[in-house]
C-alpha positions as CSV (number, residue, x, y, z in Angstrom):
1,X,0.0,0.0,0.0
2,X,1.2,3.7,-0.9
3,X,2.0,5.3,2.2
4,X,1.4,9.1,2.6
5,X,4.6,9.9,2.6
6,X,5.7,8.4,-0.2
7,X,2.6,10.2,-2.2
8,X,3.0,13.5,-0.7
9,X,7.3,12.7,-2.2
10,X,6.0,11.6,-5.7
11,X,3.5,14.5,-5.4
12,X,6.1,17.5,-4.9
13,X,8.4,16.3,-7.3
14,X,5.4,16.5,-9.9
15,X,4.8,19.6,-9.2
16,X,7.8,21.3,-9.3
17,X,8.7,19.1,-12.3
18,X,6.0,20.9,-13.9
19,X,4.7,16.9,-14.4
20,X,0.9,17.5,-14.3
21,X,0.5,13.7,-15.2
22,X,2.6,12.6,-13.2
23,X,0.7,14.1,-10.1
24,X,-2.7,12.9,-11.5
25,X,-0.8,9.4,-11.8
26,X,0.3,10.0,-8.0
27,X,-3.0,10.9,-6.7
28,X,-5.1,8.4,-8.2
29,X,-2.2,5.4,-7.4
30,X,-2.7,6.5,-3.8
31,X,-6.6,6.5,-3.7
32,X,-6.9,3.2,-5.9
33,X,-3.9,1.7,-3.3
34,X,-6.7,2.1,0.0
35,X,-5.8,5.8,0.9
36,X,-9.5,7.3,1.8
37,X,-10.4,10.3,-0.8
38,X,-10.8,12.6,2.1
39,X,-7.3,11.7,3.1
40,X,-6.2,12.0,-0.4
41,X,-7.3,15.6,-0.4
42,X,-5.8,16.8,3.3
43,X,-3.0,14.5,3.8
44,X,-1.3,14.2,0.7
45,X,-2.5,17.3,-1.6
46,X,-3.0,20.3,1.0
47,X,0.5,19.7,3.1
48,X,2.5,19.4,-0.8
49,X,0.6,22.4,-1.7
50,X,1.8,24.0,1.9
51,X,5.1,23.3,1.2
52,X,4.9,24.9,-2.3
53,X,3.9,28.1,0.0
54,X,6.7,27.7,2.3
55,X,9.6,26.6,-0.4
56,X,8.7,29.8,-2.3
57,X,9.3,32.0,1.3
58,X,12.6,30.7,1.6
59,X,13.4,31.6,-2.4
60,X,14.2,27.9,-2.6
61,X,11.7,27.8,-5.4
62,X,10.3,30.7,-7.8
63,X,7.3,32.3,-8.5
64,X,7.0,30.9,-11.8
65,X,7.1,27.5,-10.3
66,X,4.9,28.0,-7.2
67,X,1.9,29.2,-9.6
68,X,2.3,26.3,-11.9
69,X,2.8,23.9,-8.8
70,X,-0.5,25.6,-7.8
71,X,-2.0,25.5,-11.3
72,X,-1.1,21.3,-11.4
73,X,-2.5,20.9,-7.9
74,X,-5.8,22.5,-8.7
75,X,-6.1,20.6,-11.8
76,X,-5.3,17.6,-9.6
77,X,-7.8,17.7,-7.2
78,X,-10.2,18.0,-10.5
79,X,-9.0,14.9,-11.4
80,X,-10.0,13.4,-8.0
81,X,-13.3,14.9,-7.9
82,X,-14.2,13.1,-11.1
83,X,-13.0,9.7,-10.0
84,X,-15.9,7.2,-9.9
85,X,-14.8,6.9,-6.1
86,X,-15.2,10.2,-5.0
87,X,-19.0,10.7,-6.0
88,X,-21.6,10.5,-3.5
89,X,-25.6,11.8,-3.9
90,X,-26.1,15.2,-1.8
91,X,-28.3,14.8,0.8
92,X,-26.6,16.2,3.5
93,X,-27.8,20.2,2.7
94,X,-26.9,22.6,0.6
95,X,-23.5,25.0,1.6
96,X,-21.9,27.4,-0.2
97,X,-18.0,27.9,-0.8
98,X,-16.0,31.2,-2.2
99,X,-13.5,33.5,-1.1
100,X,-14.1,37.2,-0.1
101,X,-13.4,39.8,-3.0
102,X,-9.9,40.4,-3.1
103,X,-8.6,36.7,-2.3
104,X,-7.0,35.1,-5.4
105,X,-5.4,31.5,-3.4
106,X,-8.8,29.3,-4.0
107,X,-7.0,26.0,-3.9
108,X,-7.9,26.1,0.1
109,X,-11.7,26.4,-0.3
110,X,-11.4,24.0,-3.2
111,X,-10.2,21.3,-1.2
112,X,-13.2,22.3,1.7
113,X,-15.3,22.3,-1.6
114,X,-14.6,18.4,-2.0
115,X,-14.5,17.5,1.2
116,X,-18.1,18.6,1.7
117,X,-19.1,16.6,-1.6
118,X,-17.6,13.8,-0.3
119,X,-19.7,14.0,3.0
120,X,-22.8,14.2,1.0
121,X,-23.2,18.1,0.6
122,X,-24.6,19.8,-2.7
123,X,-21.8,22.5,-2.9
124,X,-21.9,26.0,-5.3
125,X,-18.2,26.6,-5.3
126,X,-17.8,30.0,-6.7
127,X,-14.3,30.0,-6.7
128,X,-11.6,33.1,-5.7
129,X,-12.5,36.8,-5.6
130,X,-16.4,36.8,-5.1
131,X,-18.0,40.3,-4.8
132,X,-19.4,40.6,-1.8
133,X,-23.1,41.8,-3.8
134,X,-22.9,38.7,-6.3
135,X,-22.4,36.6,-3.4
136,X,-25.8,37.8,-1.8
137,X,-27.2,38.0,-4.7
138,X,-26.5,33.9,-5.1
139,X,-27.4,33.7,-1.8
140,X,-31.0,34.9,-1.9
141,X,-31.2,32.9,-5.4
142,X,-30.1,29.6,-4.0
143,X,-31.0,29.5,-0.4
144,X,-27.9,27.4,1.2
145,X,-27.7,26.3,4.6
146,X,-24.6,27.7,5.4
147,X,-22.1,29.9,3.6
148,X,-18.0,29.2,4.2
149,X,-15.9,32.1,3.3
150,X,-12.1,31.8,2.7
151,X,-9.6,34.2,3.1
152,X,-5.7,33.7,3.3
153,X,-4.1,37.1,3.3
154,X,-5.0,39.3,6.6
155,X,-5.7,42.5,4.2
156,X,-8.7,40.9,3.0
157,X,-10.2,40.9,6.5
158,X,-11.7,44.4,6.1
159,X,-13.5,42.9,2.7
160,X,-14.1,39.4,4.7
161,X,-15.8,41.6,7.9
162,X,-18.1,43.5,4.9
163,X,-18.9,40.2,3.6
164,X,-19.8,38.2,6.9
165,X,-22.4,41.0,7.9
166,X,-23.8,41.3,4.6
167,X,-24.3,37.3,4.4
168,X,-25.7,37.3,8.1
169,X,-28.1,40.1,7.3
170,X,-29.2,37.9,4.3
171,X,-30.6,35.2,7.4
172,X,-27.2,33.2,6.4
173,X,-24.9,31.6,8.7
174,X,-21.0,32.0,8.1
175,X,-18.0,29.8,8.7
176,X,-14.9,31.3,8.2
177,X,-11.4,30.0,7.5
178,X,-8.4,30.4,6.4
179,X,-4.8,32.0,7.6
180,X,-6.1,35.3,7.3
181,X,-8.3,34.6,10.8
182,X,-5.3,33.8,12.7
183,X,-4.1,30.3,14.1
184,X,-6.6,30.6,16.8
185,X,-9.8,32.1,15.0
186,X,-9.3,35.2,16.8
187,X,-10.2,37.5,13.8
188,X,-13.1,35.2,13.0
189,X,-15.0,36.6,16.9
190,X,-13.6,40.1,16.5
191,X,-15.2,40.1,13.1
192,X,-18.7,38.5,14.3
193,X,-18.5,35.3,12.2
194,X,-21.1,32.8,13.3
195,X,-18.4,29.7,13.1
196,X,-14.2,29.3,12.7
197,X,-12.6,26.2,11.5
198,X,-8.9,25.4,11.6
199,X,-9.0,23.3,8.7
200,X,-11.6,21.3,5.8
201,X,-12.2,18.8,8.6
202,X,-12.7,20.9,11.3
203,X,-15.3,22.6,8.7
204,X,-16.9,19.9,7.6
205,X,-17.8,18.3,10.9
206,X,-19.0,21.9,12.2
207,X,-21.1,21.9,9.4
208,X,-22.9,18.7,10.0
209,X,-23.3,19.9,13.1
210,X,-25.4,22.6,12.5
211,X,-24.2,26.6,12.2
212,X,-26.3,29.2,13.0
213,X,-26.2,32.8,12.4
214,X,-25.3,34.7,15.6
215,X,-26.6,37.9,13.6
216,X,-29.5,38.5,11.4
217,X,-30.6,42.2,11.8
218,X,-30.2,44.3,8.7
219,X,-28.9,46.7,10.9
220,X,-25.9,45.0,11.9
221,X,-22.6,47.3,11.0
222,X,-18.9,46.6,11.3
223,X,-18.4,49.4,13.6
224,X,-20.6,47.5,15.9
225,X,-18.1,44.8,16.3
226,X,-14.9,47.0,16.1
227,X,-16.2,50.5,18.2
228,X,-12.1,51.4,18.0
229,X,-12.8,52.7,13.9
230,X,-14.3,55.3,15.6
231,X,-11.3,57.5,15.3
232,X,-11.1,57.7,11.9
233,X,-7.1,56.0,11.8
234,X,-8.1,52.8,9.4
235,X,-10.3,55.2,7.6
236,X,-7.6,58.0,6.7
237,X,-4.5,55.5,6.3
238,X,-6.2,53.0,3.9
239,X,-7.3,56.6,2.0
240,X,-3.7,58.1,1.3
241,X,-2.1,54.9,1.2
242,X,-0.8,56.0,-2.0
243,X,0.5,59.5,-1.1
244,X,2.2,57.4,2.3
245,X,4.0,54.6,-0.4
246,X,4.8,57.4,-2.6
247,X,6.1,59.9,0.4
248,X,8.4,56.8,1.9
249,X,9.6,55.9,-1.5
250,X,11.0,59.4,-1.4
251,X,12.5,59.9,2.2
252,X,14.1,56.4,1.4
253,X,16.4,57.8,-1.2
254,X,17.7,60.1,1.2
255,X,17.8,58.0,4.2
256,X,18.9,54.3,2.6
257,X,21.6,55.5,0.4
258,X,21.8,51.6,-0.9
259,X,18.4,52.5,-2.8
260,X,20.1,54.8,-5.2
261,X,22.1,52.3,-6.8
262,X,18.8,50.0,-7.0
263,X,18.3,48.4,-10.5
264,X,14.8,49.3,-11.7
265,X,13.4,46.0,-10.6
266,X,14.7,45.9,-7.2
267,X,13.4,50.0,-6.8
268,X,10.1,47.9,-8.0
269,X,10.2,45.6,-5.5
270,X,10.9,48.0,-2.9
271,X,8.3,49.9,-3.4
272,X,6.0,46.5,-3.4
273,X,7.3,45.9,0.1
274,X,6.7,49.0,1.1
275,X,3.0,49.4,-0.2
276,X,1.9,45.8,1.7
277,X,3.2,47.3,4.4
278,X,1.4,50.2,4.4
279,X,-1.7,47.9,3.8
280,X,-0.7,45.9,6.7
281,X,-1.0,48.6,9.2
282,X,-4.1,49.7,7.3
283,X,-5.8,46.4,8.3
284,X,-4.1,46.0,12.1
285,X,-5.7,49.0,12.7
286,X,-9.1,48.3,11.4
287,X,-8.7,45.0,13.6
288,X,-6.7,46.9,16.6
289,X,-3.9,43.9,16.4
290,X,-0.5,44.6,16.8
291,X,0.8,41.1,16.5
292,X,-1.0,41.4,13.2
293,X,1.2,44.3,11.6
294,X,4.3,42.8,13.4
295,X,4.3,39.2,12.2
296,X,3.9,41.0,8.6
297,X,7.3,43.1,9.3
298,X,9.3,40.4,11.2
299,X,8.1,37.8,8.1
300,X,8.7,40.4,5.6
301,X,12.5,41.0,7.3
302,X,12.9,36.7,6.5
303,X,12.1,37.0,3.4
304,X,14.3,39.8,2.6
305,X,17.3,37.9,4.6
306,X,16.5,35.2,2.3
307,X,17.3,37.5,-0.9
308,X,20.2,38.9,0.7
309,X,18.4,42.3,2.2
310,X,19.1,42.9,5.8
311,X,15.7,43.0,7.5
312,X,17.0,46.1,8.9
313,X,16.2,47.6,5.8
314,X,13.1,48.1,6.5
315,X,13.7,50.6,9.9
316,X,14.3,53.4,7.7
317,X,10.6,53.3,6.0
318,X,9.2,52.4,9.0
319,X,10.6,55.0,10.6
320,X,9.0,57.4,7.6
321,X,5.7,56.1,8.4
322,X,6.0,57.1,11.6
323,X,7.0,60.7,10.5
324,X,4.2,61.2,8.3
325,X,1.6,60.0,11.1
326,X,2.6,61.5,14.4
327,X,-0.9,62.4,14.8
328,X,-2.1,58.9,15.3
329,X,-1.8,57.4,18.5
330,X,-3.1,53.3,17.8
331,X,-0.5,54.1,14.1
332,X,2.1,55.2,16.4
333,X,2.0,52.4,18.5
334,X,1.6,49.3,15.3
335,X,4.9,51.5,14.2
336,X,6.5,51.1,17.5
337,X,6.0,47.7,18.1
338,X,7.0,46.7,14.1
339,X,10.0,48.6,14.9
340,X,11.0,46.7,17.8
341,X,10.4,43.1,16.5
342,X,13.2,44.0,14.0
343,X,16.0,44.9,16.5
344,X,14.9,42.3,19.0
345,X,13.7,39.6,16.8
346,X,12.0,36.6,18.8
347,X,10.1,33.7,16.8
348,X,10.6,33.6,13.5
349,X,7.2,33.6,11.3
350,X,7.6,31.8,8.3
351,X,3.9,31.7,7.3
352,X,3.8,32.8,3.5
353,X,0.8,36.1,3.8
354,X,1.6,37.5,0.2
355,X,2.6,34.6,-1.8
């Protein structure tokens, strides 16, 4: 018999061979040689696709080859799905799958997606980057059970917040799930979500449980669940972000004399790093999390040190931030705290949050 860990091997060498047939060939080996399909899914597929996400952080693998590893891996749980084994009647309800506007990484509610089939759900799976209107709009058509919104990166949580109340006010209950929540569902409460799960199983057996909506008043706002926006911070950083990326980009040539002898596609990159910044202390203030903003910095400053860039690099612009928003006390202290992870770095964080 095919043990996981051989098929999880044959799997990742597929994939980053580019071998899309070989990786069918894998998967199906391992579910015709007594692996359940389930298992198939969440102990051979999801931890190769995992360490796709966690090769590519340490720059042991490219960009290039984690989107077609991706691309394979998608088409391979397709190839699953289709497989004479892995068809059951729904008659377990109706649920509904997608991830929040914004999200582009659906291979995670894709493998929830099949894991609910497989327990007997009739599943819509509408795939990455659902406006939050056609989703209610789908909603209201189709009447599910349940709704289960993904969402990996933690900028999405503002969109993912949006989306929760708008599905609850619909008289639809929402599971949430995904990195984006945090390891311990924390953003899933603060963000009023009827139900967090850790993983597809997790999901699926909270489902059959029964979730209910813990809100269902039109009414319901997302400054009822996060009184802090009250002060306008989230509000006026997310709205000059690009006058703050722009303004640091600036103060960086005269600060980080390294930059001026930047080729054009590391002054590119730069100024990537220092835009999800910015949108990472846009959303830790909308959530009023600091270990948000500095797991971002501290996992940024790896993968820079993985490329060569000291993570002290990133002082300088943090620093700038800082300059152009002394006026903000909750800014002022994300900045202070970012800052400090840097020069006194603790546990690494080697999570991949913009892959």
């Amino acid at each position: 018999m095919t043990d996981y860990t051989t098929a999880r091997e044959q799997l990742w060498t597929a994939v980053i061979d580019g071998d899309e047939y070989a990786a069918a060939n894998t998967v199906l080996s391992a579910l015709e040689s007594g692996i359940d399909p389930e298992c198939v899914l969440l102990d051979v597929i999801a931890p190769v696709q995992h360490r796709v996400g966690t090769e590519w952080a340490a720059n042991k693998i490219t960009v290039a080859q984690e989107h077609a590893a991706t691309a394979i891996n998608d088409r391979v749980i397709a190839t699953l799905a289709h497989h004479p084994d892995c068809r059951r009647s729904p008659d377990a309800g109706r649920v509904t799958v997608a991830c929040v506007d914004g999200e582009w990484h659906a291979l995670p509610a894709r493998l929830l997606a099949e894991v609910l089939r497989l327990r007997g759900w009739q599943v819509d799976f509408l795939g990455a980057q659902v406006p939050t209107p056609h989703l209610i709009a789908h909603l209201h058509q189709h009447g599910p059970d349940a709704v289960a919104l993904s969402c990996s990166i933690p900028t999405g949580l503002p969109t993912a917040h949006a989306a929760i109340t708008a599905c609850q006010a619909a008289g639809v209950a929402v599971l949430v799930g995904g990195a984006a929540f945090g390891h311990d569902g924390r953003f899933a409460r603060k963000l009023g979500a009827d139900a967090w799960a850790a993983n597809a199983r997790a999901a699926a057996d909270l489902l059959s449980e029964g979730v209910r909506p813990v809100q269902s008043t039109a009414t319901h706002q997302p400054i009822d669940d996060l009184p802090h926006l009250a002060d306008q911070e989230y509000t006026m950083v997310r709205g000059n972000s690009a006058q703050l990326v722009r303004t640091t980009v600036s103060e960086l040539d005269e600060r980080y004399p390294a930059m001026r002898g930047y080729s054009d596609e590391q002054r590119q990159r730069t100024v990537e790093d220092i835009a999800h910044i910015v949108d990472f202390l846009a959303t830790a203030l909308y959530t009023d999390d600091d270990e948000l903003f500095t797991q971002f910095v501290s996992w940024t400053g790896e993968i820079l040190a993985a490329r060569g860039v000291p993570a002290e690099s990133l002082i300088p612009a943090l620093d700038s931030l800082a300059g152009q928003l002394l006026e903000f006390p909750r800014t002022q202290r994300l900045l202070a705290a970012a800052h400090a992870a840097i020069t006194s770095p603790t546990t690494p964080t080697t999570q991949p949050l913009t892959a």
